[in-house]
C-alpha positions as CSV (number, residue, x, y, z in Angstrom):
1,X,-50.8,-12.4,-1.8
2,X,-53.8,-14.4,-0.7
3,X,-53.2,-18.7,-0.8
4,X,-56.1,-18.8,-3.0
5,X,-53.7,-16.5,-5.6
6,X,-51.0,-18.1,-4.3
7,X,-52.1,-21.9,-5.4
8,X,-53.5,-21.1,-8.6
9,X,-50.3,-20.0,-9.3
10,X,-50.3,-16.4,-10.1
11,X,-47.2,-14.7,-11.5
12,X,-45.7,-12.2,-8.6
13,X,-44.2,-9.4,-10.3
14,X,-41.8,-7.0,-8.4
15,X,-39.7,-3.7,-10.7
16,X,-36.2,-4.4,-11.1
17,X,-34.8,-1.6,-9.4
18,X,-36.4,-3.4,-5.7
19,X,-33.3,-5.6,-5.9
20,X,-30.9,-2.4,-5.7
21,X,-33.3,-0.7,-3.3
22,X,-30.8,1.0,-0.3
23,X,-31.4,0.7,3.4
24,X,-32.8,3.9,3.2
25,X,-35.5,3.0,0.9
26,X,-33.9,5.2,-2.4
27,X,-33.0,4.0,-5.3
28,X,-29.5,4.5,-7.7
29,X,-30.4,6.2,-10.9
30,X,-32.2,3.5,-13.7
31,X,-29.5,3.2,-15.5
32,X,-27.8,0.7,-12.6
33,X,-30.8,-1.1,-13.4
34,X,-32.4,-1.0,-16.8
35,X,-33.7,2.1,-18.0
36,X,-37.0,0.9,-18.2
37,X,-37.0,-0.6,-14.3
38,X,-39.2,-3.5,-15.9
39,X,-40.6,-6.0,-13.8
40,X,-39.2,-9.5,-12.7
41,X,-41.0,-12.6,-12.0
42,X,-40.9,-13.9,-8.3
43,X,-40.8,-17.3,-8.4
44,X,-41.2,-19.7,-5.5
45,X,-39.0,-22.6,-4.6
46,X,-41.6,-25.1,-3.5
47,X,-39.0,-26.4,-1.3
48,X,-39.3,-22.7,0.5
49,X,-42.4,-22.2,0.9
50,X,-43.3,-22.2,4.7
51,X,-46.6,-22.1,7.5
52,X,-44.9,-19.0,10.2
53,X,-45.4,-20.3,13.1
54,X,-45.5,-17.6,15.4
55,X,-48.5,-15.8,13.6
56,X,-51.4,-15.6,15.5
57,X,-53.5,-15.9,12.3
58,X,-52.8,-18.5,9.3
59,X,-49.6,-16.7,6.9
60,X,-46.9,-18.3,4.9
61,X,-43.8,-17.7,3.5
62,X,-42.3,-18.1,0.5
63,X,-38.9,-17.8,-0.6
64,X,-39.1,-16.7,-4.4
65,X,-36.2,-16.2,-6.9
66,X,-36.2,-13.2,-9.1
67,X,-36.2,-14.3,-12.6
68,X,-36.5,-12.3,-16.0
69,X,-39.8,-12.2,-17.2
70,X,-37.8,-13.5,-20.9
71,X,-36.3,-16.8,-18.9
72,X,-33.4,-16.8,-16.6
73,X,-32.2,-15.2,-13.1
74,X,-31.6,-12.3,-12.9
75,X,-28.1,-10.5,-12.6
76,X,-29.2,-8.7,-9.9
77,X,-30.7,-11.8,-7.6
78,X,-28.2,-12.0,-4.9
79,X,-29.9,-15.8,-4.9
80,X,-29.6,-16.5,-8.3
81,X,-25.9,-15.3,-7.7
82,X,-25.4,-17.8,-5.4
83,X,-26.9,-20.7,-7.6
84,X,-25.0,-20.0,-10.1
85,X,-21.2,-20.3,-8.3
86,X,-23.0,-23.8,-7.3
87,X,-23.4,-24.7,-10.6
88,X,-20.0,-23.9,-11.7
89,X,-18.7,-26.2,-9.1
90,X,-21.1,-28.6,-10.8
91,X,-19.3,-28.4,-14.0
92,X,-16.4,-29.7,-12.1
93,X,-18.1,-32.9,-10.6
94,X,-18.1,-30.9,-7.3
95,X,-20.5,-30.0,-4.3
96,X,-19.6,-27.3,-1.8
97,X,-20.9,-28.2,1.4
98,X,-21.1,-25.1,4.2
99,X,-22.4,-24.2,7.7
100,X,-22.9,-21.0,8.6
101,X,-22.3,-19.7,12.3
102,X,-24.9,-16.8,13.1
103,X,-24.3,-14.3,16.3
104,X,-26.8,-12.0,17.3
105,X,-28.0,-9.4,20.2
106,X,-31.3,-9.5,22.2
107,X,-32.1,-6.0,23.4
108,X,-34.3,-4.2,25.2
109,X,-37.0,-2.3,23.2
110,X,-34.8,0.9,21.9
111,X,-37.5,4.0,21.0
112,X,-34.7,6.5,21.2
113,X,-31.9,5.6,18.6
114,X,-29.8,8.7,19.9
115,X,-29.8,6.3,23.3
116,X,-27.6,3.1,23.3
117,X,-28.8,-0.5,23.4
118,X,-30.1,-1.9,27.1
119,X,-30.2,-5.5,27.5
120,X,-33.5,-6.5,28.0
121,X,-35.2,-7.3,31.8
122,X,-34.8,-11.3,32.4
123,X,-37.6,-13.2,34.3
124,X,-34.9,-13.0,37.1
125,X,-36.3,-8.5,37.0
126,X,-32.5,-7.7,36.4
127,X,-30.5,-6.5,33.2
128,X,-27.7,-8.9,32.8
129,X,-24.3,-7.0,33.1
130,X,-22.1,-9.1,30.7
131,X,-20.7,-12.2,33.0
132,X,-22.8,-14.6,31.5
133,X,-20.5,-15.2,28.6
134,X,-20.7,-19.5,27.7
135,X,-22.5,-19.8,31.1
136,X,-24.8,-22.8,31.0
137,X,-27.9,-21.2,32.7
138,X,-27.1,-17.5,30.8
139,X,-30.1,-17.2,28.8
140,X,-32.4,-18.4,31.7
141,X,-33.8,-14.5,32.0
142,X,-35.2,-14.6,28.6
143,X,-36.1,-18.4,28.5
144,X,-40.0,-17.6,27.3
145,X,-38.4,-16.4,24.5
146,X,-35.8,-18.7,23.9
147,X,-38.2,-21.5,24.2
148,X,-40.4,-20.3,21.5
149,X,-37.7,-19.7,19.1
150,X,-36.7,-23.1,19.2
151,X,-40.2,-24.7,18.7
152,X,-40.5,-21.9,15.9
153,X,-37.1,-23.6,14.1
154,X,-38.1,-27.2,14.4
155,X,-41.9,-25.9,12.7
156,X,-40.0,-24.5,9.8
157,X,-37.2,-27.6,9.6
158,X,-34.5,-25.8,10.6
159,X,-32.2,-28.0,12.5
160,X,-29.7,-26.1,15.0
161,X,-26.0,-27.5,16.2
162,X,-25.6,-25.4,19.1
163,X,-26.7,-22.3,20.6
164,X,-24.8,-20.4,23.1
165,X,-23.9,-17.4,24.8
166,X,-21.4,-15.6,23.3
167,X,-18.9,-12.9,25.2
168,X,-21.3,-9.8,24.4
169,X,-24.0,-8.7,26.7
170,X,-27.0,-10.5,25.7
171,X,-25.4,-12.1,23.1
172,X,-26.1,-15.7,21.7
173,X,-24.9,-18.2,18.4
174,X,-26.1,-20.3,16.6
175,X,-24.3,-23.0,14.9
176,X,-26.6,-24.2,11.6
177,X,-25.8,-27.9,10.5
178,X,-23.7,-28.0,7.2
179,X,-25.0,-29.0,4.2
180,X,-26.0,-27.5,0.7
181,X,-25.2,-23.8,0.3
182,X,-28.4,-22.6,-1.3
183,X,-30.3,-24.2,1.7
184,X,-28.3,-22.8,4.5
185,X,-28.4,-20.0,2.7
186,X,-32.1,-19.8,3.0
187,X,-32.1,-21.4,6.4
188,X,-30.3,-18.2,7.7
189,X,-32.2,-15.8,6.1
190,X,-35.3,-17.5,7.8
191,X,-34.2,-18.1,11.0
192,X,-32.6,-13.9,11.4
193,X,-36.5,-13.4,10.0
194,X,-37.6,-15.9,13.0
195,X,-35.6,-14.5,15.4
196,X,-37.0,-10.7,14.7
197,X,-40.5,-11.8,14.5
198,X,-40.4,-13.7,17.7
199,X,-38.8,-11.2,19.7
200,X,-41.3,-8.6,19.1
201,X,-43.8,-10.6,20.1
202,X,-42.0,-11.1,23.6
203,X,-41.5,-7.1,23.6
204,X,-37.9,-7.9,22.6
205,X,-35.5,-6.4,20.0
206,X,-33.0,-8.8,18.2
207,X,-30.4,-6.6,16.6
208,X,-28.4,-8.2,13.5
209,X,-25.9,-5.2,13.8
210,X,-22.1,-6.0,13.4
211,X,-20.9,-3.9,16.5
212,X,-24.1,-2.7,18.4
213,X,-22.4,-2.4,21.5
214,X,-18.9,0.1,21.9
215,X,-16.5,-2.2,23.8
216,X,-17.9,-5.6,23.3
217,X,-17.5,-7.6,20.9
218,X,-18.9,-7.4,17.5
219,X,-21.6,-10.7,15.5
220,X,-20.3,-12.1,13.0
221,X,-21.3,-14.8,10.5
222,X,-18.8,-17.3,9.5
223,X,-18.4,-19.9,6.8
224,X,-17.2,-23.2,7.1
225,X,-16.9,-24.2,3.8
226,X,-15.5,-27.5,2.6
227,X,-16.0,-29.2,-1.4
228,X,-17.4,-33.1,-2.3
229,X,-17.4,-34.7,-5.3
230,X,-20.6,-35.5,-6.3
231,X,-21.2,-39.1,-6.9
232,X,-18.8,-40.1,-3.8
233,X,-19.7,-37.4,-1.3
234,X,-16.0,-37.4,-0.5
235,X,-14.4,-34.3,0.9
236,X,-11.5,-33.6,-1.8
237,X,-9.7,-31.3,0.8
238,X,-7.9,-34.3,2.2
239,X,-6.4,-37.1,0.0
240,X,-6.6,-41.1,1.0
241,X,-3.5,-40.7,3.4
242,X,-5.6,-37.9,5.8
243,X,-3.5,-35.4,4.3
244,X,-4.5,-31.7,2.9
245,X,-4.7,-32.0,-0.9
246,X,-3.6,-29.7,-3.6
247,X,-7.2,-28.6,-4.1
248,X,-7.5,-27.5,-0.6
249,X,-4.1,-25.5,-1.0
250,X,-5.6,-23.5,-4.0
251,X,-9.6,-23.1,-2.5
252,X,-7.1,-21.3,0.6
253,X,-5.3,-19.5,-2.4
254,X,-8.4,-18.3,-4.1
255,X,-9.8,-17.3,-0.8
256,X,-7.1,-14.8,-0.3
257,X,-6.7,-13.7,-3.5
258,X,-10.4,-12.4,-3.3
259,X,-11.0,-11.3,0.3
260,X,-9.9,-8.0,-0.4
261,X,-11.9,-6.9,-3.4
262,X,-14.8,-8.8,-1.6
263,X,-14.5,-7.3,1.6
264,X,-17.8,-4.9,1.0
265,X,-19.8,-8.0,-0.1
266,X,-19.2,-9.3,3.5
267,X,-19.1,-6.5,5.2
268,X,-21.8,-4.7,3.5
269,X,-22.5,-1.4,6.2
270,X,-20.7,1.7,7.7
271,X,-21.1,-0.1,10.9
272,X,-19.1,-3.5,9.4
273,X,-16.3,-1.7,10.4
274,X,-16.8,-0.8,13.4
275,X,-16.5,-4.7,14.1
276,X,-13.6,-5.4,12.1
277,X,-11.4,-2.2,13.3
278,X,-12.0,-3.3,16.8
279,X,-11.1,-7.2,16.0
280,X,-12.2,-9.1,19.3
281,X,-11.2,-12.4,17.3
282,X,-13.2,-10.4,14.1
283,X,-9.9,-10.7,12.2
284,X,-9.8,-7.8,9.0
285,X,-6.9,-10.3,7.4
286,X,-6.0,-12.5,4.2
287,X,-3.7,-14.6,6.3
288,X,-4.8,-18.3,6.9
289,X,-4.0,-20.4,9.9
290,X,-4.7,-23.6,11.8
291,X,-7.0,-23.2,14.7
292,X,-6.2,-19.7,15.0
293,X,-8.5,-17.0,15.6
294,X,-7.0,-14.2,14.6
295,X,-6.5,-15.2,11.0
296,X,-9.3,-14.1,8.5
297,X,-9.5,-17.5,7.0
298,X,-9.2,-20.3,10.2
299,X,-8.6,-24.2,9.6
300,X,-10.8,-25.7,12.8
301,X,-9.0,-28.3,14.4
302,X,-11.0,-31.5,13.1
303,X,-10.5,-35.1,11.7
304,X,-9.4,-35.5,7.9
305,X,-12.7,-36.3,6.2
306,X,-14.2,-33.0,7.9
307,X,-11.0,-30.7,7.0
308,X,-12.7,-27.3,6.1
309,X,-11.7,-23.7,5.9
310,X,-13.5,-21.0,8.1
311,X,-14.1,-17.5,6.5
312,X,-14.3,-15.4,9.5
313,X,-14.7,-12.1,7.6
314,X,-18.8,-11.7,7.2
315,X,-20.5,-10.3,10.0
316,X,-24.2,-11.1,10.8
317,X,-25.3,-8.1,9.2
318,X,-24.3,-9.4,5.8
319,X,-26.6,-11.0,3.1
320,X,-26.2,-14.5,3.1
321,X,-26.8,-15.6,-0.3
322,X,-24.2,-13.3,-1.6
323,X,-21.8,-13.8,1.6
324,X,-21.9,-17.6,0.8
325,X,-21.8,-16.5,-3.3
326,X,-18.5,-14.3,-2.5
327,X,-16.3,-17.1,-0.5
328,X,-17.4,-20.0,-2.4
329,X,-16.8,-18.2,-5.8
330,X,-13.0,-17.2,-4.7
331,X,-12.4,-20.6,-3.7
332,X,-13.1,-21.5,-7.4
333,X,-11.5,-19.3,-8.6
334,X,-8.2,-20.5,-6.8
335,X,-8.7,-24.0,-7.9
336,X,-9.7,-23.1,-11.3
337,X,-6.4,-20.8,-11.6
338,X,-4.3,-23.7,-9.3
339,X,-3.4,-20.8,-7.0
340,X,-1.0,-20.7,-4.0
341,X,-1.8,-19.8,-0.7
342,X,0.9,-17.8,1.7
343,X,2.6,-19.8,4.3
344,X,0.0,-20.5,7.4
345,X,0.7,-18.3,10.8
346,X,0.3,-19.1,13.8
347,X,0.7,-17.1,17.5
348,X,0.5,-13.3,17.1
349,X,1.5,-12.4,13.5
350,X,2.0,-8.8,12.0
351,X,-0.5,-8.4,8.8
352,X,1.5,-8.3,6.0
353,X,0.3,-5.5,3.3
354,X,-0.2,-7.6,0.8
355,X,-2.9,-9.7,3.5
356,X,-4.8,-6.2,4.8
357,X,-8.1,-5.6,3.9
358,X,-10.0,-2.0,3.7
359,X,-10.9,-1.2,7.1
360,X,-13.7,1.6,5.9
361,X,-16.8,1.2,3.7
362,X,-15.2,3.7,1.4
363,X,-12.2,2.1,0.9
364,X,-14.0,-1.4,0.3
365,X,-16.1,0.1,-2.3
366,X,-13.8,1.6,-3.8
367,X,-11.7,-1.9,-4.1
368,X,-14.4,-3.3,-5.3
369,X,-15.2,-0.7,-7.7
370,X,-11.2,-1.6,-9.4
371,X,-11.7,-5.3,-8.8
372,X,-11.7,-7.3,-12.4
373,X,-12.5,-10.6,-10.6
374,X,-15.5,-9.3,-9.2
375,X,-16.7,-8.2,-12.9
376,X,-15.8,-11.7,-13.8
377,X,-17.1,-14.1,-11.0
378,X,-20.6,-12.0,-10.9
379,X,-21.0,-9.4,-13.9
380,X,-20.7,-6.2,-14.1
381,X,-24.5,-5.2,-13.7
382,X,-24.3,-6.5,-10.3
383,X,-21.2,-5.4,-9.0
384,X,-21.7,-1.5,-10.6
385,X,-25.4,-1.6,-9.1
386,X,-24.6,-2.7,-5.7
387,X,-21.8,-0.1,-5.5
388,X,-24.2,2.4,-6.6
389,X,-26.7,1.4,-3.8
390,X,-23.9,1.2,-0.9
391,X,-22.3,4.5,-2.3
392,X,-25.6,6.0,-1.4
393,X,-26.4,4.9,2.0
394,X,-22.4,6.0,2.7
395,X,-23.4,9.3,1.5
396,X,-26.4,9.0,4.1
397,X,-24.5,8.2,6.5
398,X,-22.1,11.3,5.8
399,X,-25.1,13.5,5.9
400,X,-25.4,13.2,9.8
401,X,-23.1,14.5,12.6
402,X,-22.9,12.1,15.1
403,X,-22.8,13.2,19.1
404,X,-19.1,11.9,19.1
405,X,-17.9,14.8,16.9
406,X,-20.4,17.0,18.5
407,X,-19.0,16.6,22.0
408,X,-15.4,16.2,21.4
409,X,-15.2,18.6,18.5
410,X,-17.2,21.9,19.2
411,X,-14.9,22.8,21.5
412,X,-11.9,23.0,19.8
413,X,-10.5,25.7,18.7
């Protein structure tokens, strides 16, 4: 809308059904969404509301949530979702505090999406080959770019931890600095809009994909998550002696007992899987661990007052409002219902059955679909709709044969 609109505050109206919209651009049938498909109000957090600073000419963003036009969020506001797990921690005297950890891929321009992913030419006029992995000069090729997303991040406020090169072929992390989840949350979801926007400008492609690249390792986005009480700002995971509390015991608990009936909410794609059946330390496991890796839910080797758990599940293609929504609400749940975590493994560890998760779109949708807790943490509105928009794009994604099957199949007899 123009600013002039904008500051003399004019309601933005968007149809309900836009918040189930698939990837495709269809729709579920109105019913997943009110019969009617009335509209919602989009209403901006001021605290959201942002100058883009790679625009050539003046544009802002901001971040709105969707509310009913008759008072309230709406069910089907992955956002509002979010705020409201936050405010049932509230009703506890507690703060969750989390950081999210973003990986991503910087590609060359790809017209042809039969043709894989080429990394893109550095200022070096070479394609790097995948031996830059943690190398302190690796993004040095593509430092115009680099440079501008960084002065880009500190226009909008968004302070970074670290960046890095991570083991895949032009790929890079970022580590976001903990704090509220609604604002990392937001902060994510701006800088994976930077990131897109700033590449294109350099004649770049940043790809958000969980496995873009066969044989290399997938993105992921994990959660550190850990709980305050509010008042203190002290971390009730750990108890005056430095030692792990009760509370942090049953957040693990809850964590488990959700993962599984969550697992499309984090890994939201066909492609999702892709990263998680090839692990690469993108562990598709319940089991909880100290320090290691290969465990779904990791406990990073830290001091007492920052003891946290690690949910290593969500990839970076995943929505981070309802990501963040989905861990956070488990944990809850597990300290609401004083639940009890399995014993912690460590080395290499056999999944136990009870600890798998679905490996397949299909079969995490159709968890989902039996899940109870879901229905209760979130509603059933939301969790029918989303499973009605995913259900579609799977079908989509049925509806093409794919050069695999093509060459390996037609020859068969």
């Amino acid at each position: 809308m123009t600013a002039e609109g904008f500051l003399e505050g004019r309601r933005l109206q968007l149809a309900r059904g836009v918040l189930l919209q698939c990837i495709m651009g269809g729709y579920p049938p109105a019913r997943f969404y009110g019969s009617d498909d009335g509209d919602l109000a989009l209403v901006a957090d001021p605290a959201q509301i942002h100058r883009l600073p790679w625009s050539d000419e003046p544009r802002a963003m901001a971040i709105c949530d969707a509310d009913e036009l008759s008072g309230g969020s709406s069910s089907l506001s992955t956002r509002g979702q979010l705020k409201a797990v936050i405010a049932r921690y509230a009703a506890h005297g507690l703060a969750p505090v989390v950081a999210t950890e973003l990986e991503f891929f910087v590609f060359a321009p790809n017209t042809d999406p039969t043709q894989p992913f080429r990394p893109p030419v550095g200022l070096d006029g070479r394609r790097e080959d995948g031996q830059s992995a943690f190398s302190v000069s690796s993004n040095n090729g593509l430092r115009p770019f680099f440079s501008e997303v960084y002065k880009c991040m500190a226009a909008l406020g968004l302070p970074r931890d670290t960046f890095m090169h991570e083991m895949g072929v032009s790929q890079f992390e970022i580590n976001l600095l903990h704090g509220d989840p609604l604002l990392l949350a937001d902060q994510t979801f701006l800088f994976k809009h930077l990131l897109k926007e700033v590449a294109l400008k350099h004649g770049l492609n940043v790809v958000c994909m969980a496995k873009p690249l066969a044989h290399t390792p997938g993105s992921s986005m994990h959660i550190h998550q850990s709980i305050v009480e509010i008042g203190s700002g002290k971390n009730v995971f750990t108890d005056s002696n430095g030692e792990p509390t009760s509370m942090f015991r049953h957040f693990i608990g809850g964590q488990q007992a959700g993962l599984a009936d969550f697992t499309a909410l984090f890994a939201p794609n066909v492609n999702s899987y892709q990263r998680l059946c090839h692990p690469y330390a993108s562990p598709n496991n319940a089991c909880w661990s100290h320090d290691n890796r290969a465990a779904g839910l990791r406990i990073p080797a830290s001091s007492p007052v920052a003891r946290r758990v690690e949910n290593r599940l969500p990839g970076a293609d995943a929505n981070p409002y309802l990501a963040i929504a989905a861990s956070l609400a488990a944990g809850l749940h597990g300290i609401e219902q004083e639940l009890e975590p399995s014993a912690p493994i460590q080395g290499e560890f056999a999944v136990p059955d009870n600890l798998a998760l679905p490996c397949t779109l299909h079969a995490a949708l159709e968890r989902l679909k039996r899940s109870q807790l879901a229905r209760e943490l979130f509603g059933s509105e939301f969790i029918e709709g989303y499973i009605a928009s995913k259900t579609m794009e799977l079908t989509s994604f049925f509806d093409e044969i794919t050069p695999w099957e093509r060459r390996v199949l037609a020859a068969q007899a």
